[in-house]
N, C-alpha and C positions, 0 to 999 in steps of 0.2 A: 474321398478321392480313390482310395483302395478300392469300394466297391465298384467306383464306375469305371474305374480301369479293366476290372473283371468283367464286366459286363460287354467291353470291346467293340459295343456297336459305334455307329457314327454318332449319333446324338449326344451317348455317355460321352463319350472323347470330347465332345465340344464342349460339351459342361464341367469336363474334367479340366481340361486346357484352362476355364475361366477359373474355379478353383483353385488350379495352380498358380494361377498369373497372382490372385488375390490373396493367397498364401504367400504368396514370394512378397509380393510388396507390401505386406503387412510384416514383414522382418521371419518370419514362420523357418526359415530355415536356418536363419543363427538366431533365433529365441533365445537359446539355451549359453549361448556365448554373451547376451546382452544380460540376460537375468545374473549369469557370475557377475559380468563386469560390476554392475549397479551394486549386487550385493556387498563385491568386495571394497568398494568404494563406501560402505556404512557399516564397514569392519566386521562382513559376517563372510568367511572362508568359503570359498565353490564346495568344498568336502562334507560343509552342513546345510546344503540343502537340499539333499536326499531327507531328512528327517521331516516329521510329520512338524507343519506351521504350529500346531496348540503347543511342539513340545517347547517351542524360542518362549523367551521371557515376556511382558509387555514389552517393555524398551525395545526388543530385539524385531517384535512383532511388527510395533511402529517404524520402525526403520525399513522395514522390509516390502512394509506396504507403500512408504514413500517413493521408496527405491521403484515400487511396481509403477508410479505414474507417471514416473519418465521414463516406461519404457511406450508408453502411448507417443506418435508421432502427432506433428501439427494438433498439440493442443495447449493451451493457456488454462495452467494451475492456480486454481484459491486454497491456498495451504493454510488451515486455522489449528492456531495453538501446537504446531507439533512437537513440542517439546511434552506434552502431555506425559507422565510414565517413564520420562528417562530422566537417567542419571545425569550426573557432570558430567561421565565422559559419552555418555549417550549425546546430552547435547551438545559435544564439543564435535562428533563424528557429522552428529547433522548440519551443523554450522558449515564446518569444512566442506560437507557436502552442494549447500544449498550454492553457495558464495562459487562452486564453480559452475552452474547453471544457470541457464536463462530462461524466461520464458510463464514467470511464475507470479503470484500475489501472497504474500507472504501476511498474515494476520497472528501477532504476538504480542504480550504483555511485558515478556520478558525482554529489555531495552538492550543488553550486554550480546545475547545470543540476535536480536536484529543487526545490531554494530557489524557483527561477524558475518553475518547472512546476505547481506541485501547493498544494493549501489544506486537504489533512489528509491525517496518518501514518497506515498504518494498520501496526499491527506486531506480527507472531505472536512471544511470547515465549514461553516451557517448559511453564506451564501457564494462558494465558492469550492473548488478542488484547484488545490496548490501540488506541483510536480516538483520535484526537488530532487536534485544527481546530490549523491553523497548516501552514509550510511545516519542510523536516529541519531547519534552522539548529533553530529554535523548542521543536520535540519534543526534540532534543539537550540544549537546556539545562534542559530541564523534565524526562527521564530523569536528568541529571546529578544534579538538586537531590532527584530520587525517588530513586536509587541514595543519597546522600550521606543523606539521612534514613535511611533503613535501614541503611545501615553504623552512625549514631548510635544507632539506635537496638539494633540488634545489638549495639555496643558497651556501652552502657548495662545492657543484659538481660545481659551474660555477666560484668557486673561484677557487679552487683547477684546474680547466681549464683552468683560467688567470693567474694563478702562472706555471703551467707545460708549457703555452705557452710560456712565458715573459723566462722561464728555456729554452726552446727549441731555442730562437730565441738567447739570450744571448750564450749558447752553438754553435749555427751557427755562429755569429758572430766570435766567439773567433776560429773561429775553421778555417774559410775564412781568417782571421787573422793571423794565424800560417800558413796557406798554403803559404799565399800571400807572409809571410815572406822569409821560404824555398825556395821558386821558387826566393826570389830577393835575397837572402845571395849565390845563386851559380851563378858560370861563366860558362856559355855554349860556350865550342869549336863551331865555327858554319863552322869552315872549315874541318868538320872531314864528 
């Protein structure tokens, strides 16, 4: 932008003008006020990030890169594993963190740091993706009490299956039974 402000002609300026525009609306002029925010919000101070990124910890680094992707506008995050490299209280800052954002997909093993994180499951099962408002505690007991209906209810259908058969076979029986009878209580002329 510098240079083609230097340069002063009409073209530079037109091209500077678009630059600027897309500087500006890309946050370019409070960068530096979003980057503290985000930072300070995953407990790393505006004062250390003058210092070189290798010299933060893992944990610190992880956080900082998190921090980096919400400073990206209109975009929808896949966040896998971040607890990777932190501590408890590492994970307790990202928790804090995630749980006030929106906008995200959150991918973790760790069940306690989701609870804290997140305000709907989203869950690819066999032949289906179930949506579900609530944190994992919540979806847990509500798969448990869906699973436990269907097993009742599977139970139910496969008795009622061994009662209708054990009815069907009894009715065949009785029924080969009365024929068997019929056909031997009659005398067939066999010279007719």
């Amino acid at each position: 932008m510098a240079r083609l402000l230097q340069q002063g002609d009409p073209s530079s300026l037109v091209q500077w003008g678009k630059l600027e525009h897309l500087y500006s609306v890309q946050d370019g002029y409070i960068i530096n006020a979003l980057i503290a925010r985000e930072a300070a919000l995953m407990g790393i101070p505006e004062d250390q990030l003058d210092r070189p990124f290798i010299s933060f910890s893992p944990g610190e680094r992880t956080r900082l890169l998190l921090a980096a992707l919400f400073l990206r506008k209109n975009r929808f995050l896949l966040i896998d594993e971040p607890t990777n490299h932190l501590d408890m209280q590492g994970r307790d800052i990202v928790a804090d963190y995630l749980s006030r954002k929106q906008g995200f997909l959150l991918v973790s093993h760790d069940r306690s740091f989701l609870d804290r994180s997140v305000d709907h499951i989203l869950a690819l099962q066999k032949n289906s993706i179930r949506l579900e408002q609530g944190n994992y505690s919540s979806y847990r007991r509500n798969k448990q009490m869906q699973d436990d209906f269907e097993r009742q209810q599977n139970k139910k259908l496969t008795q009622d299956i061994r009662r209708l058969t054990a009815s069907s076979r009894e009715k065949a029986a009785w029924s080969n039974k009365l024929e068997a009878t019929e056909i031997g209580g009659h005398t067939y002329d066999r010279k007719l």
